[in-house]
PQR file with spaces between the fields and no chain letter, atoms N, CA, C, O and H, PARSE charges and radii, in Angstrom:
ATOM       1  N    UNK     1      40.680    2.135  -29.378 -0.4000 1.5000
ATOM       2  CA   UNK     1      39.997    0.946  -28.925 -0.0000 2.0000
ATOM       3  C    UNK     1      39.775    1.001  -27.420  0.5500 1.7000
ATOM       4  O    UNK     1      40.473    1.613  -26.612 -0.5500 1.4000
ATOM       5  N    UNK     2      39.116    0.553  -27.269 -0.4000 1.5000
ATOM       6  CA   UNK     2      38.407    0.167  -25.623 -0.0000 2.0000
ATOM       7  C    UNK     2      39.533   -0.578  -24.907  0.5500 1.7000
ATOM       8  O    UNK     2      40.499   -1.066  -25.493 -0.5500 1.4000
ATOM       9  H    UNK     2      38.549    0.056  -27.926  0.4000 1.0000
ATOM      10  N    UNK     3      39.315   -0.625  -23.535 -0.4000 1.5000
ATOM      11  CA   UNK     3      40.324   -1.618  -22.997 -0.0000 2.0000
ATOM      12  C    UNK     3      39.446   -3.004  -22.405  0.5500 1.7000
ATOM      13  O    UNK     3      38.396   -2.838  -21.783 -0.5500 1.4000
ATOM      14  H    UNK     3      38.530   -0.229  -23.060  0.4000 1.0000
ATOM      15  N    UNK     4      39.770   -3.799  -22.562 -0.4000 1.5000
ATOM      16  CA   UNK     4      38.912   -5.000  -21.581 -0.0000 2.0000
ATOM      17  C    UNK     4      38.596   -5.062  -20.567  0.5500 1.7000
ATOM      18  O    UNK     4      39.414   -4.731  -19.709 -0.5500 1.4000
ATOM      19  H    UNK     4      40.622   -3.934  -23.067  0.4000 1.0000
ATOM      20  N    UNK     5      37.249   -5.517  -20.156 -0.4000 1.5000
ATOM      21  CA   UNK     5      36.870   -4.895  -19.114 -0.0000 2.0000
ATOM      22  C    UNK     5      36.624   -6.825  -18.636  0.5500 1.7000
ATOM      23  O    UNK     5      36.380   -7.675  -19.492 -0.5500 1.4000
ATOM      24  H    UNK     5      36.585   -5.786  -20.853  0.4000 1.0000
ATOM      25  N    UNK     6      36.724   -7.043  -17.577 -0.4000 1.5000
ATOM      26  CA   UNK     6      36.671   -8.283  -17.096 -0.0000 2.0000
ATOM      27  C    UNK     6      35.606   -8.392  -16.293  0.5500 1.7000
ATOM      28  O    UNK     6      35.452   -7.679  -15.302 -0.5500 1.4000
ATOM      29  H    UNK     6      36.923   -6.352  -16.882  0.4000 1.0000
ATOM      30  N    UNK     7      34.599   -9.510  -16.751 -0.4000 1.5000
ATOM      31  CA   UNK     7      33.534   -9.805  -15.658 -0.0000 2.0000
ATOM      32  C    UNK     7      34.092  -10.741  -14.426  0.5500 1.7000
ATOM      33  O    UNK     7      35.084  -11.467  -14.360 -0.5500 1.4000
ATOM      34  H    UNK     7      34.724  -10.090  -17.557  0.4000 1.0000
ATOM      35  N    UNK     8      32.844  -10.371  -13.280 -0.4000 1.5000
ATOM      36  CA   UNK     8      33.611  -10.656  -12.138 -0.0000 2.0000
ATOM      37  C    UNK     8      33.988  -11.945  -11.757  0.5500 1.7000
ATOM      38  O    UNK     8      34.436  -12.127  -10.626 -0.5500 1.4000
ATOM      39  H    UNK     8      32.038   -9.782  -13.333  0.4000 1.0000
ATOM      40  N    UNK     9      33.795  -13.394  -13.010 -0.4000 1.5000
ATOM      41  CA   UNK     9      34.301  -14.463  -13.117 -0.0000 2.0000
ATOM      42  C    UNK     9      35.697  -14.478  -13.558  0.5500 1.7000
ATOM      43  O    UNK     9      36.322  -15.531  -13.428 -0.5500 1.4000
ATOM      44  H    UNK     9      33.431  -13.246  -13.930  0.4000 1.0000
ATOM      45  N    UNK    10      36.189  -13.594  -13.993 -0.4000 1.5000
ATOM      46  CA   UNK    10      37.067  -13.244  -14.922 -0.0000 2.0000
ATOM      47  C    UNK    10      37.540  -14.217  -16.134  0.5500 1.7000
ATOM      48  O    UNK    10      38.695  -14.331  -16.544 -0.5500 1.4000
ATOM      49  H    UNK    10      35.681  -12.739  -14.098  0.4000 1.0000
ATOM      50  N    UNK    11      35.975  -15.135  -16.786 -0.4000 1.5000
ATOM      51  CA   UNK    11      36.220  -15.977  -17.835 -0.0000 2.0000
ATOM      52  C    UNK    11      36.463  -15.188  -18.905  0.5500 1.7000
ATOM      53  O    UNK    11      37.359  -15.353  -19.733 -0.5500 1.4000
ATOM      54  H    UNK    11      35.037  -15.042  -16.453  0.4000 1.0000
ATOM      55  N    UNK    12      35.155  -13.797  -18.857 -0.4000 1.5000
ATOM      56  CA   UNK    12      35.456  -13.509  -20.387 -0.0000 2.0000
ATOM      57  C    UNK    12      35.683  -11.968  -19.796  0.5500 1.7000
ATOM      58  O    UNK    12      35.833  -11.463  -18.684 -0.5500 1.4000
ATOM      59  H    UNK    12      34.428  -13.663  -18.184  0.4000 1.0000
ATOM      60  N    UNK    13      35.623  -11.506  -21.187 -0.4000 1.5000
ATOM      61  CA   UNK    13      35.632   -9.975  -21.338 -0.0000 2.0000
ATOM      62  C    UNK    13      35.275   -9.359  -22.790  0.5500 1.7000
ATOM      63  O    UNK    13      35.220  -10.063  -23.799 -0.5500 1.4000
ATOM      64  H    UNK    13      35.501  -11.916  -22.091  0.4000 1.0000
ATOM      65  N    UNK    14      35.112   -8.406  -22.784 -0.4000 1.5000
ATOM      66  CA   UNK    14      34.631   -7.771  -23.250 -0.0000 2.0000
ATOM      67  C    UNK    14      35.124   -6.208  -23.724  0.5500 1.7000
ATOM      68  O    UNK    14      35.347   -5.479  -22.757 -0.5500 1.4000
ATOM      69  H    UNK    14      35.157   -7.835  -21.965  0.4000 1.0000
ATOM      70  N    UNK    15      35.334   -5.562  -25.095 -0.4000 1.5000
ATOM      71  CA   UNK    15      35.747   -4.178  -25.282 -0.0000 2.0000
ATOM      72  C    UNK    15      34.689   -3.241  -25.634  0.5500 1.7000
ATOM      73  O    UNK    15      33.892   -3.233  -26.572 -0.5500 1.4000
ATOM      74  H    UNK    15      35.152   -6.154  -25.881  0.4000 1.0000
ATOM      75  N    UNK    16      34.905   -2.338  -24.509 -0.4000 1.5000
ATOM      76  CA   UNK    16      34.086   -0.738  -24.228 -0.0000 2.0000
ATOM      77  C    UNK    16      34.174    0.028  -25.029  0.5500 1.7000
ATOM      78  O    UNK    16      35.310    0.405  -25.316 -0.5500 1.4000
ATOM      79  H    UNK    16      35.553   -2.345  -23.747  0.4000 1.0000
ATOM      80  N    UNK    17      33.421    0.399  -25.493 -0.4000 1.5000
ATOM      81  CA   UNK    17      34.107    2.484  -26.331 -0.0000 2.0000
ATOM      82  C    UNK    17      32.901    3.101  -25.588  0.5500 1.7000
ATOM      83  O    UNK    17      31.726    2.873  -25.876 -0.5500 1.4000
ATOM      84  H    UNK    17      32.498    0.093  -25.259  0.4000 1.0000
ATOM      85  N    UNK    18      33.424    4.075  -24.395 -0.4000 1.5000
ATOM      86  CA   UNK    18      32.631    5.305  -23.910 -0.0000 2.0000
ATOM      87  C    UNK    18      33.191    6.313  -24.268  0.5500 1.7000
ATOM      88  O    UNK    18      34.379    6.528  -24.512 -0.5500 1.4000
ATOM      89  H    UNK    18      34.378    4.260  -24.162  0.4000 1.0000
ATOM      90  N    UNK    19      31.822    7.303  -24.318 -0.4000 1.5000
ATOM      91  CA   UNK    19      32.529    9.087  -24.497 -0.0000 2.0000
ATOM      92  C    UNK    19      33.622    9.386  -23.257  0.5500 1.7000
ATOM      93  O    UNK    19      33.460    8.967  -22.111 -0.5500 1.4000
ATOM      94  H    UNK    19      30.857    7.129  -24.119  0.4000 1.0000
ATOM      95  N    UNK    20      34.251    9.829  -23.504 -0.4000 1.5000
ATOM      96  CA   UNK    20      35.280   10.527  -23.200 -0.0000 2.0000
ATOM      97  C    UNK    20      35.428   11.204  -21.514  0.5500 1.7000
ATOM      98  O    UNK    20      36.417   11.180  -20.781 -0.5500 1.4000
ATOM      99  H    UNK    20      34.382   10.169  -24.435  0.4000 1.0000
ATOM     100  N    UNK    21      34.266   11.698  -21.295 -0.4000 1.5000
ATOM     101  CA   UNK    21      33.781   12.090  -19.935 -0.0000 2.0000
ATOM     102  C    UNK    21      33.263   11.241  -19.092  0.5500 1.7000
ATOM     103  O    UNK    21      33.016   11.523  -17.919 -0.5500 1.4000
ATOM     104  H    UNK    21      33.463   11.718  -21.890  0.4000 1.0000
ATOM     105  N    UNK    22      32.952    9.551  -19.904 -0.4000 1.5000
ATOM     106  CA   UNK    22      32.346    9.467  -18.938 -0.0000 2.0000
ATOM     107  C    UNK    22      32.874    7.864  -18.469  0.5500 1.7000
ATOM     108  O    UNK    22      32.383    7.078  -17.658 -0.5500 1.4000
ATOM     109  H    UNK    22      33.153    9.322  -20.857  0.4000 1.0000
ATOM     110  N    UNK    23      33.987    7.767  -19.278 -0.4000 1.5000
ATOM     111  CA   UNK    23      35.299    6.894  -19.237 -0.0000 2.0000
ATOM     112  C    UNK    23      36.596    7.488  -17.781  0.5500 1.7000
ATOM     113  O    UNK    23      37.320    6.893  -16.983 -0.5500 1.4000
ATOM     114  H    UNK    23      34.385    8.406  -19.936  0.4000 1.0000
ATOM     115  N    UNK    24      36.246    9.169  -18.146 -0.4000 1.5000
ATOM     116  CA   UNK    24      36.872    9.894  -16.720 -0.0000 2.0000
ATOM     117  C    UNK    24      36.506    9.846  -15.747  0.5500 1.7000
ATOM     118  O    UNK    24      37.085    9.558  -14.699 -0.5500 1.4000
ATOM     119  H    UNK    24      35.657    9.651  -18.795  0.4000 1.0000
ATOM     120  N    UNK    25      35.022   10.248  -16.037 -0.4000 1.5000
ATOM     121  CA   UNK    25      33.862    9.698  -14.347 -0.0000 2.0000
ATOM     122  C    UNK    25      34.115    8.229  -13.688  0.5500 1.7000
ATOM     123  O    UNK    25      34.265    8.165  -12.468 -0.5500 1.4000
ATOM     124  H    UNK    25      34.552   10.482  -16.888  0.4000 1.0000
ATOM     125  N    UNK    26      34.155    7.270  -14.335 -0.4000 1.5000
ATOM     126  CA   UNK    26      34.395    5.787  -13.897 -0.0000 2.0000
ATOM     127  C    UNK    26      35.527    5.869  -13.117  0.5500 1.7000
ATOM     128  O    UNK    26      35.597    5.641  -11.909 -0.5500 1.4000
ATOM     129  H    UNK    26      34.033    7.322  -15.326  0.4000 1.0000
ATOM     130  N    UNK    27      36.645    6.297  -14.063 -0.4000 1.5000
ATOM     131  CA   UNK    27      37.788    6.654  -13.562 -0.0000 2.0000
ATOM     132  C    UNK    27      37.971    7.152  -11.742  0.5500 1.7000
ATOM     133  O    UNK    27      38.323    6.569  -10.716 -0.5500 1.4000
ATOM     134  H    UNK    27      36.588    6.483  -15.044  0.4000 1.0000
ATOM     135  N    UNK    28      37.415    8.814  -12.166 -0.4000 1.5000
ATOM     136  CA   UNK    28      37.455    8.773  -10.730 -0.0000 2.0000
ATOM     137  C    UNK    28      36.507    8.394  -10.054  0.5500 1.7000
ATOM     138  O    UNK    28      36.247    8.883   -8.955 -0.5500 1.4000
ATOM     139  H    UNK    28      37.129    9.288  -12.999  0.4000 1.0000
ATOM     140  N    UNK    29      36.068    7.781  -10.415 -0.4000 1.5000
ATOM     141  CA   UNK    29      34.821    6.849   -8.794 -0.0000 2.0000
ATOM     142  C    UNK    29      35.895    5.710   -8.576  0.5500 1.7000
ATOM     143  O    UNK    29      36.189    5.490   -7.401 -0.5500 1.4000
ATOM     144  H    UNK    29      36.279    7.384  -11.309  0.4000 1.0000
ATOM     145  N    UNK    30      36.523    4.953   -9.554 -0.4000 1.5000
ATOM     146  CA   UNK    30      37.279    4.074   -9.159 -0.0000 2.0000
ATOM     147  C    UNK    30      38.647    4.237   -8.342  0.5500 1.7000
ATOM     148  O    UNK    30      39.301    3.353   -7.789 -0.5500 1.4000
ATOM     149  H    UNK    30      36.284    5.131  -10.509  0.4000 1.0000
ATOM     150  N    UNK    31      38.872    5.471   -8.409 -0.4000 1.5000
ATOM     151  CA   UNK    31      39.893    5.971   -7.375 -0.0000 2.0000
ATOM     152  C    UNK    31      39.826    6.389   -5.954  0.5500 1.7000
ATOM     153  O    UNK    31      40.485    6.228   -4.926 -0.5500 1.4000
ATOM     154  H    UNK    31      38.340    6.189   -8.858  0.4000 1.0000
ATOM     155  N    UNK    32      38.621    7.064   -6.383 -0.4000 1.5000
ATOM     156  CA   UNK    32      38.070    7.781   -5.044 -0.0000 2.0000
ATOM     157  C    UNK    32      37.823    6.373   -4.061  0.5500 1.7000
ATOM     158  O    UNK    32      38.074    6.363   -2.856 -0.5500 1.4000
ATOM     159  H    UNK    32      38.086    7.195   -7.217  0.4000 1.0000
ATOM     160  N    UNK    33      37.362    5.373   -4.711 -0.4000 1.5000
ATOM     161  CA   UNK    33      36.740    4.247   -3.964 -0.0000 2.0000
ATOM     162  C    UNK    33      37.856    2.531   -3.553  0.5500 1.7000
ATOM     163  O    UNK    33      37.662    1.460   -2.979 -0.5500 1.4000
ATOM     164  H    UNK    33      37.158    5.381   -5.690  0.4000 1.0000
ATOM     165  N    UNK    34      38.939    3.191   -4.251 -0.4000 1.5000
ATOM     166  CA   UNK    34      40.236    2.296   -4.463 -0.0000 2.0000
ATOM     167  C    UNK    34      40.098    0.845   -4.929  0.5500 1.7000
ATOM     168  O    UNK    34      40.479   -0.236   -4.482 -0.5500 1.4000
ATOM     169  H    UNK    34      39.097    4.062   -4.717  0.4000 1.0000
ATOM     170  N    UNK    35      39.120    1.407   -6.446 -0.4000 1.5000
ATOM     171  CA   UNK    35      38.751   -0.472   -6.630 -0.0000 2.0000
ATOM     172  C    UNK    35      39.130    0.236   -8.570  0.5500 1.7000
ATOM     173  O    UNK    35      39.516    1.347   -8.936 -0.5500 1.4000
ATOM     174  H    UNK    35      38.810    2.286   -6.809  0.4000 1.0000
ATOM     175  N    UNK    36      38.728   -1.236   -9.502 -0.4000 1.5000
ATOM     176  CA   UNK    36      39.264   -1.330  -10.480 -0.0000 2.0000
ATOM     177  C    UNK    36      37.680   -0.393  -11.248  0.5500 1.7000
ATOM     178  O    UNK    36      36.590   -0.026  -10.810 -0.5500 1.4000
ATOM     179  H    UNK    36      38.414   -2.138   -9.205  0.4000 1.0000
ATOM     180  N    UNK    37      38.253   -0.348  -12.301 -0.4000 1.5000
ATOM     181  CA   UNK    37      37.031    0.517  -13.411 -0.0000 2.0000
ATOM     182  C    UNK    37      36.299   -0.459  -13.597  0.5500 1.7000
ATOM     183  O    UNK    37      35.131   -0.098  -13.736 -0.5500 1.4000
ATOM     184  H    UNK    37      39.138   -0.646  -12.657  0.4000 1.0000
ATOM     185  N    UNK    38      36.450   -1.627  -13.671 -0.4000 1.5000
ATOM     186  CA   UNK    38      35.462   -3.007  -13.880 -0.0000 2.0000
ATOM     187  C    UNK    38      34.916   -3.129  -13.150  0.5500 1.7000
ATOM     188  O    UNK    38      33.704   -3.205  -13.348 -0.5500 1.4000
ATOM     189  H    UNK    38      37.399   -1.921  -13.558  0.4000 1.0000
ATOM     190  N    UNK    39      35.446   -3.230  -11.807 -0.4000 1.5000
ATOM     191  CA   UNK    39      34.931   -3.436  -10.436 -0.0000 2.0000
ATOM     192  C    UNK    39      33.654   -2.371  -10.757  0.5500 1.7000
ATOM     193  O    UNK    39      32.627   -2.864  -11.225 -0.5500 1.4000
ATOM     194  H    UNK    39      36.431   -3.168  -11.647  0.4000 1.0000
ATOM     195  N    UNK    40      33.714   -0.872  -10.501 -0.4000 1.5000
ATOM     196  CA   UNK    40      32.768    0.199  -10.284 -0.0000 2.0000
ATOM     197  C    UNK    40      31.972    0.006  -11.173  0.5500 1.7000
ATOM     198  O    UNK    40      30.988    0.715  -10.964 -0.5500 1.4000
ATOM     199  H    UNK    40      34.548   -0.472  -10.121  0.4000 1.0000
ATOM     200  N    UNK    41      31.808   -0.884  -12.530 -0.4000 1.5000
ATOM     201  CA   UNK    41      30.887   -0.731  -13.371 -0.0000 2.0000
ATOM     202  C    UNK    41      29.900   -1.941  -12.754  0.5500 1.7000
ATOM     203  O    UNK    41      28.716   -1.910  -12.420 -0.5500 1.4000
ATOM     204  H    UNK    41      32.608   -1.460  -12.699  0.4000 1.0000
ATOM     205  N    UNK    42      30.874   -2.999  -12.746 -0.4000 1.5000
ATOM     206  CA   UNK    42      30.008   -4.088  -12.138 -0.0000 2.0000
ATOM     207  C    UNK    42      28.940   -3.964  -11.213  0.5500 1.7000
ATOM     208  O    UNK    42      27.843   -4.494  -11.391 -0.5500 1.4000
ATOM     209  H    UNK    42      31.836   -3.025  -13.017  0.4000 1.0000
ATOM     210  N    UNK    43      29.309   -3.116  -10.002 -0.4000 1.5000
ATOM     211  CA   UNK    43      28.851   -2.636   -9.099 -0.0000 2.0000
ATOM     212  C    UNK    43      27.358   -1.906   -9.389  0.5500 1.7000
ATOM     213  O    UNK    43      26.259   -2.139   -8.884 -0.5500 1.4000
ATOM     214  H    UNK    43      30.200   -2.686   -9.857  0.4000 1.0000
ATOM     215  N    UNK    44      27.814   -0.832  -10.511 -0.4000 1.5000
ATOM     216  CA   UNK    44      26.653   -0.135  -10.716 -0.0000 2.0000
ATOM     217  C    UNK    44      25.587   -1.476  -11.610  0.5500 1.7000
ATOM     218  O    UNK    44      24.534   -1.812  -11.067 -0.5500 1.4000
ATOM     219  H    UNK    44      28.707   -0.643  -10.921  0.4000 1.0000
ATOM     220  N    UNK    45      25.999   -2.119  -12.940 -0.4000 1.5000
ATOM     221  CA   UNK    45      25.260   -2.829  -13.277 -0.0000 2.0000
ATOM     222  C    UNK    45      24.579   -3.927  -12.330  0.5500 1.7000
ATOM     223  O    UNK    45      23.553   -4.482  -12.723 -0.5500 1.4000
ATOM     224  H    UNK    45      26.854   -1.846  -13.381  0.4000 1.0000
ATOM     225  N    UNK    46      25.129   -4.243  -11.105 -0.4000 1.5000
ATOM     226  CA   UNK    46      24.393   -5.512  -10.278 -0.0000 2.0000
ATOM     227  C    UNK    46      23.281   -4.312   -9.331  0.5500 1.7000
ATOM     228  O    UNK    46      22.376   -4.884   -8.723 -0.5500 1.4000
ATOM     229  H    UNK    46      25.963   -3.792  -10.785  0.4000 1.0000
ATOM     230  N    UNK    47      23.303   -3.356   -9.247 -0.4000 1.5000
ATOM     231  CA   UNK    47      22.525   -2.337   -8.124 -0.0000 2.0000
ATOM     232  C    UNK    47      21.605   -1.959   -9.640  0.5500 1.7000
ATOM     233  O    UNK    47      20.946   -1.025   -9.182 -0.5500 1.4000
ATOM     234  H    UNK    47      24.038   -2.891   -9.741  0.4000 1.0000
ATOM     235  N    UNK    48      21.279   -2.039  -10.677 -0.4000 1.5000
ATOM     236  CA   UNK    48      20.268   -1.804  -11.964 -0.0000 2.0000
ATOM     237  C    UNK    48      19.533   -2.669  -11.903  0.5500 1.7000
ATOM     238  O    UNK    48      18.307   -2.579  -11.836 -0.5500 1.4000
ATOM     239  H    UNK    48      21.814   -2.798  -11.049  0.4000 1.0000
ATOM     240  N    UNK    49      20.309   -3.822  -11.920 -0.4000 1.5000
ATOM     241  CA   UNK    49      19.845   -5.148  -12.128 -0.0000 2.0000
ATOM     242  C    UNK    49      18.678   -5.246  -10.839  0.5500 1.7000
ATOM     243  O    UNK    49      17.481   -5.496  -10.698 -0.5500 1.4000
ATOM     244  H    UNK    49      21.305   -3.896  -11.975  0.4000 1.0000
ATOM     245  N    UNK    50      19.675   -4.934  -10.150 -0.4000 1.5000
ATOM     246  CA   UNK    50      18.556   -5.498   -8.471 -0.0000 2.0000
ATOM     247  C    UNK    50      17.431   -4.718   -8.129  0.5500 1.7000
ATOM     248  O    UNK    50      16.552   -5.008   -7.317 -0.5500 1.4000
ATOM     249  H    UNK    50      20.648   -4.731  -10.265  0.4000 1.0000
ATOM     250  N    UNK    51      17.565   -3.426   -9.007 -0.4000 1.5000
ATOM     251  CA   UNK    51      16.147   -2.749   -8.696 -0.0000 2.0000
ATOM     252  C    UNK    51      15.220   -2.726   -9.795  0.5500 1.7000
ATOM     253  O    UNK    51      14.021   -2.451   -9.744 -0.5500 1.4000
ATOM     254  H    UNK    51      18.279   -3.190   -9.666  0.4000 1.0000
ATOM     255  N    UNK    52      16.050   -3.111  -10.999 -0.4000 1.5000
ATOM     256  CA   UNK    52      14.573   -3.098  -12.106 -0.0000 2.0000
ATOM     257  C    UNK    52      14.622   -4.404  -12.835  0.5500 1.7000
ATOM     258  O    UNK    52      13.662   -4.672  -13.557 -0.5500 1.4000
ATOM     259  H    UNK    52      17.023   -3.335  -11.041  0.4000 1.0000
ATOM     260  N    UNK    53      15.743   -5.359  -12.730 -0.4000 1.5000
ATOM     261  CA   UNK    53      15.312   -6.718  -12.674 -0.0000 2.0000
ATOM     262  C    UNK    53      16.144   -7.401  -14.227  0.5500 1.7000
ATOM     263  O    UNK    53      16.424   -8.581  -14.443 -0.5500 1.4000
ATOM     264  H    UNK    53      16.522   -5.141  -12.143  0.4000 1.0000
ATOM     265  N    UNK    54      16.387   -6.194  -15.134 -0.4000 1.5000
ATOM     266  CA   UNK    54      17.040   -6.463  -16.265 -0.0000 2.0000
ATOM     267  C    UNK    54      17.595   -5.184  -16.884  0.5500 1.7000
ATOM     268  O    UNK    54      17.454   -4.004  -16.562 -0.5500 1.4000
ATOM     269  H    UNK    54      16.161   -5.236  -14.959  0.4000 1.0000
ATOM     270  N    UNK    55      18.135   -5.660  -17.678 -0.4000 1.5000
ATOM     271  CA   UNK    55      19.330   -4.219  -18.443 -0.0000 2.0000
ATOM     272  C    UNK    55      18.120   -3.568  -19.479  0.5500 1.7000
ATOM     273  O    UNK    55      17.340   -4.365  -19.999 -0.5500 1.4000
ATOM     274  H    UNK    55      18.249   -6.618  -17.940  0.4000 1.0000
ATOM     275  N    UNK    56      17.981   -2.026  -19.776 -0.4000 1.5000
ATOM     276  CA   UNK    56      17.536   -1.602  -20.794 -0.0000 2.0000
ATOM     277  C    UNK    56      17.622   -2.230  -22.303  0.5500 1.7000
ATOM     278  O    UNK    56      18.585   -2.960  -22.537 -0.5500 1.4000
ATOM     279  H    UNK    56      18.615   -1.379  -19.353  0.4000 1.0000
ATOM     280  N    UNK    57      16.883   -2.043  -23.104 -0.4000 1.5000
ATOM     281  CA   UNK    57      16.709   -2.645  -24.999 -0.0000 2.0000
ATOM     282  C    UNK    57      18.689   -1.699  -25.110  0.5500 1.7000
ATOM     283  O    UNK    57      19.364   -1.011  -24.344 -0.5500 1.4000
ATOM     284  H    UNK    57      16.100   -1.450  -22.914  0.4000 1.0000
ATOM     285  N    UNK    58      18.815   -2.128  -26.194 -0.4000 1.5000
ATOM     286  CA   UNK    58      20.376   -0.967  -26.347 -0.0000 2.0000
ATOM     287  C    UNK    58      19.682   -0.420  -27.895  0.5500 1.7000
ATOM     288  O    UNK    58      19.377   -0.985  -28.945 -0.5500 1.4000
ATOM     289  H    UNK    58      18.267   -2.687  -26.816  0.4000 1.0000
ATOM     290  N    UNK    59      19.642    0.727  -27.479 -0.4000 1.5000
ATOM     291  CA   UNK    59      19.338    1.748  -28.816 -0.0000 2.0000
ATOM     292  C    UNK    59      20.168    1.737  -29.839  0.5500 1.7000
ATOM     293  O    UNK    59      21.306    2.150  -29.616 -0.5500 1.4000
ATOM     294  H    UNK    59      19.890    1.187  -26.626  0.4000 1.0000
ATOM     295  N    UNK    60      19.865    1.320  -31.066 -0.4000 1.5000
ATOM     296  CA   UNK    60      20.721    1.456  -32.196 -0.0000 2.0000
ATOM     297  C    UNK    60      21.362    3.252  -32.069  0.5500 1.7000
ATOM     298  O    UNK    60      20.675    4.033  -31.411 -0.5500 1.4000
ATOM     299  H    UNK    60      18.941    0.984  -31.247  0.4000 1.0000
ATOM     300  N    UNK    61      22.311    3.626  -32.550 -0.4000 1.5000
ATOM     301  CA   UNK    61      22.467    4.989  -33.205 -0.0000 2.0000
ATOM     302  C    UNK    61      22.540    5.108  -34.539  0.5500 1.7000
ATOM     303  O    UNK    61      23.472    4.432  -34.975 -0.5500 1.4000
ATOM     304  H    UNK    61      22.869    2.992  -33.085  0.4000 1.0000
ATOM     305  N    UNK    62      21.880    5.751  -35.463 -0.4000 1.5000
ATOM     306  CA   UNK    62      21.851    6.008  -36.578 -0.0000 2.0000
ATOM     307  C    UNK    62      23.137    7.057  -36.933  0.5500 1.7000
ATOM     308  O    UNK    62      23.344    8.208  -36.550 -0.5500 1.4000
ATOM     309  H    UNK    62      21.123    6.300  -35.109  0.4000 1.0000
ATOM     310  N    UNK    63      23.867    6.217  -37.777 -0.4000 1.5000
ATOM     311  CA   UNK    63      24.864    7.811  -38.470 -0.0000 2.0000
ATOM     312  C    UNK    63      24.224    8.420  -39.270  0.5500 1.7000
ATOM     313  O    UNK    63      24.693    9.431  -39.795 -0.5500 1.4000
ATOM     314  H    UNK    63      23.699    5.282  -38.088  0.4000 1.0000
């Protein structure tokens, strides 16, 4: 299972499942940068947001 990831209200949250590599990448950006894995995602999602204005459709995956 995912771990909870807290938005930056910290009302709600929410559980993740990323691949494996790229749950490590977060990881170390969040070290390198001495902030939380929530924090660095947040970060990247508000700098998406601010340049294209909304989040991508989310692609189903077919099994």
């Amino acid at each position: 299972m995912g771990r909870p990831v807290l938005y930056p209200e910290g009302r709600a949250q929410m559980n993740v499942i990323v691949p494996k590599n790229v749950k490590r990448g977060f990881e170390k950006i969040a070290r390198q940068r001495t902030r939380s894995v929530s924090q660095v995602i947040t970060i990247i999602l508000r700098s998406y947001l601010q340049e294209h204005g909304e989040l991508p459709e989310r692609e189903e995956v077919k099994a």
